[in-house]
N, C-alpha and C positions, 0 to 999 in steps of 0.2 A: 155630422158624425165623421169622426175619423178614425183608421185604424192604423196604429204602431206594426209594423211586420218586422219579425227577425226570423231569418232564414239560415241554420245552419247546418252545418254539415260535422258529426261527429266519427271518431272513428270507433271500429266495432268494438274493441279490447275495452275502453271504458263505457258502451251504451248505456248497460245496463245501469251501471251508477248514477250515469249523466241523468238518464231519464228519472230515475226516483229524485233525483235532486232538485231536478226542475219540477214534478209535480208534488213535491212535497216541502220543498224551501222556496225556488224561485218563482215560480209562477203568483204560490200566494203573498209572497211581496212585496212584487207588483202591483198587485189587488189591493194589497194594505196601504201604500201609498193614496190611495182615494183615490186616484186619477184616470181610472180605468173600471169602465163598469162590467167586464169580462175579459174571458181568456179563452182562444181555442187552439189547441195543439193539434197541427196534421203533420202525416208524414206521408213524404214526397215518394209519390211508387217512382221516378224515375230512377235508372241505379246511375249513378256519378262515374265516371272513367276515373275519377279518382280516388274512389272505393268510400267505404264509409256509410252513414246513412244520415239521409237530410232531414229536416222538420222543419216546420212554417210555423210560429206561432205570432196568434193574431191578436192581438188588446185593441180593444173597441173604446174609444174616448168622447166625449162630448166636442171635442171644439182643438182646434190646430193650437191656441192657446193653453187651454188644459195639458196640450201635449208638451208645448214650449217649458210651462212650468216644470214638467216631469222632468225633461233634458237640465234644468237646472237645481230642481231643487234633489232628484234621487238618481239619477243615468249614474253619474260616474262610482259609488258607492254601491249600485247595486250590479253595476258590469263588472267591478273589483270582485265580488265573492263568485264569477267566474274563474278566477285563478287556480281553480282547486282542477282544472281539465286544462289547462296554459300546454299552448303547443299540439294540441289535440280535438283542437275544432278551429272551423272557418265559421266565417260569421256576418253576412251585414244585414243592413236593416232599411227599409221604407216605410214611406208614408203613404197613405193610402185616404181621399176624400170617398166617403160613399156619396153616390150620386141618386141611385135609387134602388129602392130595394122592395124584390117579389116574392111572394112564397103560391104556393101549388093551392090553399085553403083560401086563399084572396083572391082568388078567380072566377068569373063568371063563369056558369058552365052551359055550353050552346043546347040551345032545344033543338029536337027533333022535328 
């Protein structure tokens, strides 16, 4: 499994917009594309010195290839209808292999 990260940074004056667009156009887009079997949007408690507020959002993929195909067959087309915020965010992006993954309900739990 692998996750797609994009890390931005928007400024305040357009938040509110930005955000309803991303969970109301871009995020399910992405999804629509097939290539991503979810989506999780955080925002960054750090505050930036260069004001603004940041967000993490994460698409979880099947396979580094899965992800290859996205970068060719939707990336440029769906980072175009970003233009509507042009000049008013920062933005990049990583890749991320999950190596293992725990949760708190998957635990043994020690006897007394």
């Amino acid at each position: 499994m692998h996750i797609y990260n994009v890390t931005i940074n928007i400024e305040e004056d357009i938040h509110d917009r930005w955000l309803q667009w991303m969970r109301e156009e871009h995020i399910p887009e992405m999804l629509a594309t097939g290539k991503f079997s979810n989506a999780k949007m955080c925002r960054v408690l750090v505050e930036e010195e260069m004001g603004g507020l940041t967000y993490s959002i994460q698409y979880t993929t099947d396979s580094k290839e899965t992800l290859e195909k996205y970068y060719t067959e939707d990336a440029a087309r769906l980072r175009a209808q970003s233009k509507l915020f042009e000049g008013k965010f920062v933005a990049f992006r990583t890749e991320l292999e999950i190596i293992s993954e725990q949760s708190f309900s998957a635990m043994p739990f020690a006897k007394d």
